[in-house]
C-alpha positions in Angstrom: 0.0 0.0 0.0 1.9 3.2 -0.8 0.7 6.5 -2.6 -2.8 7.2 -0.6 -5.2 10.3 -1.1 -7.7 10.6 1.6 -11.3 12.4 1.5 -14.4 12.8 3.9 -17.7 13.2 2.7 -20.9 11.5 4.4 -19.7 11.3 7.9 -16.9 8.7 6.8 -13.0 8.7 5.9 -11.9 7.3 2.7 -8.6 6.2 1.7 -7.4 5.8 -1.9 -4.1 3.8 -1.9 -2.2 2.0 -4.7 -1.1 -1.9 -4.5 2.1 -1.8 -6.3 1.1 -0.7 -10.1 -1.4 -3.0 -10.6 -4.4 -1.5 -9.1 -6.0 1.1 -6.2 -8.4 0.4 -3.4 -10.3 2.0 -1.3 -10.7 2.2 2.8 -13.2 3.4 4.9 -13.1 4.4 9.0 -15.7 6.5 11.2 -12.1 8.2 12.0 -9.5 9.8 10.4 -7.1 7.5 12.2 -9.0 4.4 11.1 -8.8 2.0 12.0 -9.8 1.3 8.2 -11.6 -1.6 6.3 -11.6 -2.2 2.9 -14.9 -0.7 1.5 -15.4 -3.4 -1.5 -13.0 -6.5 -1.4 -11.6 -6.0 -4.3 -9.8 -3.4 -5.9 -11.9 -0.3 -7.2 -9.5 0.2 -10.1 -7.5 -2.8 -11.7 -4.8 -3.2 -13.5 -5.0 -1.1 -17.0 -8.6 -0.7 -16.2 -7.3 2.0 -18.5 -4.7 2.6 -20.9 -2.3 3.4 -18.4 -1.0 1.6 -14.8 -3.9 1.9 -12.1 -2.0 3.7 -9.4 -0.9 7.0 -7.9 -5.1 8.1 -6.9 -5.6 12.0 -5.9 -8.8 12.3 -4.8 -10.7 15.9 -5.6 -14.2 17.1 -4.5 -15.0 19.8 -6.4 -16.5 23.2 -5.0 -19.4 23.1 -7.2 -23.0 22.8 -5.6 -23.2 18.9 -5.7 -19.5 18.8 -4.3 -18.7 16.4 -6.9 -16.0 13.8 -5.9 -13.3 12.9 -9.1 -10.9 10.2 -8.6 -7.7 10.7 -10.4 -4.7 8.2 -11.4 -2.0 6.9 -13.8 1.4 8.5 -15.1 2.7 10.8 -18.1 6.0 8.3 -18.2 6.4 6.3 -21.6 3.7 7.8 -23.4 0.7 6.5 -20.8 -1.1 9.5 -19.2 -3.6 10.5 -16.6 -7.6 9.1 -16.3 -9.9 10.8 -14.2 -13.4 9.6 -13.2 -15.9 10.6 -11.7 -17.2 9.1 -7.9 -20.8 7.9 -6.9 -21.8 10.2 -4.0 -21.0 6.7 -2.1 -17.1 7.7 -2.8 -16.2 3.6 -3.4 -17.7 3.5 -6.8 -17.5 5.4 -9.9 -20.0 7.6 -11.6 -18.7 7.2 -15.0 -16.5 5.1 -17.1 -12.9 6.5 -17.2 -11.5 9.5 -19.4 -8.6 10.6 -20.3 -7.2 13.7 -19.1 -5.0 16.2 -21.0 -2.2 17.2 -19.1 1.7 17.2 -18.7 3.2 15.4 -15.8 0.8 16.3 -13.3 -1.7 14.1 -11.2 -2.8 16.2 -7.9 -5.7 18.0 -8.4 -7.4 21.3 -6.4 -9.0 24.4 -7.4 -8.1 28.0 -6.5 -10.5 31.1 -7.5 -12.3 28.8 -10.1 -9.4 27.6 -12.2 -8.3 24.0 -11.6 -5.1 23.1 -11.0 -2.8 19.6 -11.3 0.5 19.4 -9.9 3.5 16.8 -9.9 6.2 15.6 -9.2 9.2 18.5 -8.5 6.3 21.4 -8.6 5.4 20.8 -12.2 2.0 22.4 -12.7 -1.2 22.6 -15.1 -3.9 24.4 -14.8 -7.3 24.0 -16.7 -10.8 25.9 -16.7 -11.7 22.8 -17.2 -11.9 19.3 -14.5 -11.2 17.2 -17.6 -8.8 19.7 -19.3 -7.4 20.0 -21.5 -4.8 21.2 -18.6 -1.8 23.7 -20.1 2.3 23.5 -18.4 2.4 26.4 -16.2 6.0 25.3 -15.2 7.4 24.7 -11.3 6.0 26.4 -8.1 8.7 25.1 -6.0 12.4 24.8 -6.7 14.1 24.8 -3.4 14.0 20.9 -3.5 12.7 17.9 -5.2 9.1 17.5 -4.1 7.1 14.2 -4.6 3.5 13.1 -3.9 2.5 16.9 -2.9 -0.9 18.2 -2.5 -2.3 21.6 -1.4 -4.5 21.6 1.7 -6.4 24.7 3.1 -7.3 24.5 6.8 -8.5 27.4 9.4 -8.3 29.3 6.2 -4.8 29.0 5.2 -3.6 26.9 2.4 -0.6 24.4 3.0 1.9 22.0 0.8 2.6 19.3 1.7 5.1 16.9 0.5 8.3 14.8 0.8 11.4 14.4 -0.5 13.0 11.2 -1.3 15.6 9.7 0.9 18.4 9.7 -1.5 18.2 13.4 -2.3 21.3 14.9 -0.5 22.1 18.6 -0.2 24.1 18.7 -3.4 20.7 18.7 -5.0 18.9 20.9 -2.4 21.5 23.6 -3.1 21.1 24.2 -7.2 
């Protein structure tokens, strides 16, 4: 179980996590320290369900008035790219068959001031009027260090990124 997304909705925690590249489940708990149980018992995306690896899920509930839940997932790496889908109000199904979203190396997706934006791996970053896109390079946010699996979170009215940075990246990389 590695790259998770989290969401709440209906009085419950959900937990989006990848099982290797092969597919993504989904977790539910009454709290956001679980403990969790898988919510289907079986995977909610398998393996190429699309035409890309099912891993890597960013959930995004979007600020419309139905708060409409999006799961998204995949990679830009050796010409695969990103799907999105939309989720059942339920959050452990999906509202529509998968599409394909047109973007550049992005996968984390969040909204500011009505323009949606997807970021990636090192800060790259897209941004789309759009959910589905087509999403256009904006270039890198962040340069101080390599940044992977961020996301943007707002809380008490304050927005916050959040992110790590691999093991292996030593302070001759920091420093360029």
């Amino acid at each position: 179980c590695y790259a998770t997304d989290s969401a709440y909705r209906n009085g419950k925690y959900y937990l989006y996590f990848s099982y290797q590249q092969k597919c993504v489940g989904v977790a539910v708990s009454d709290h956001p320290a679980g403990p969790y149980k898988d919510a289907l018992g079986k995977p909610l995306l398998t393996y190429w369900m699309a035409d890309t690896p099912s891993y890597d899920p960013s959930v995004f509930i979007d600020d419309d008035e139905a708060q409409t839940p999006y799961l998204v997932w995949g990679f830009t790496c050796e010409g695969k790219q990103y799907y999105m889908a939309r989720l059942n109000d339920d959050m452990i199904s999906l509202a529509e068959p998968p599409r394909p979203v047109e973007i550049i190396n992005s996968w984390a997706l969040n909204k500011w001031n009505g323009k949606y934006y997807l970021s990636s791996h090192r800060s790259f970053y897209s941004t789309s009027d759009n959910v589905y896109g087509p999403y256009t390079y904006r270039g890198t946010f962040c340069t101080e260090a390599y940044t992977d699996h961020g996301n943007f979170v707002t809380f008490h009215n304050q927005t916050y990124f959040a992110y790590g940075i691999p093991e292996n990246w030593g302070e001759e990389h920091v420093n360029r």
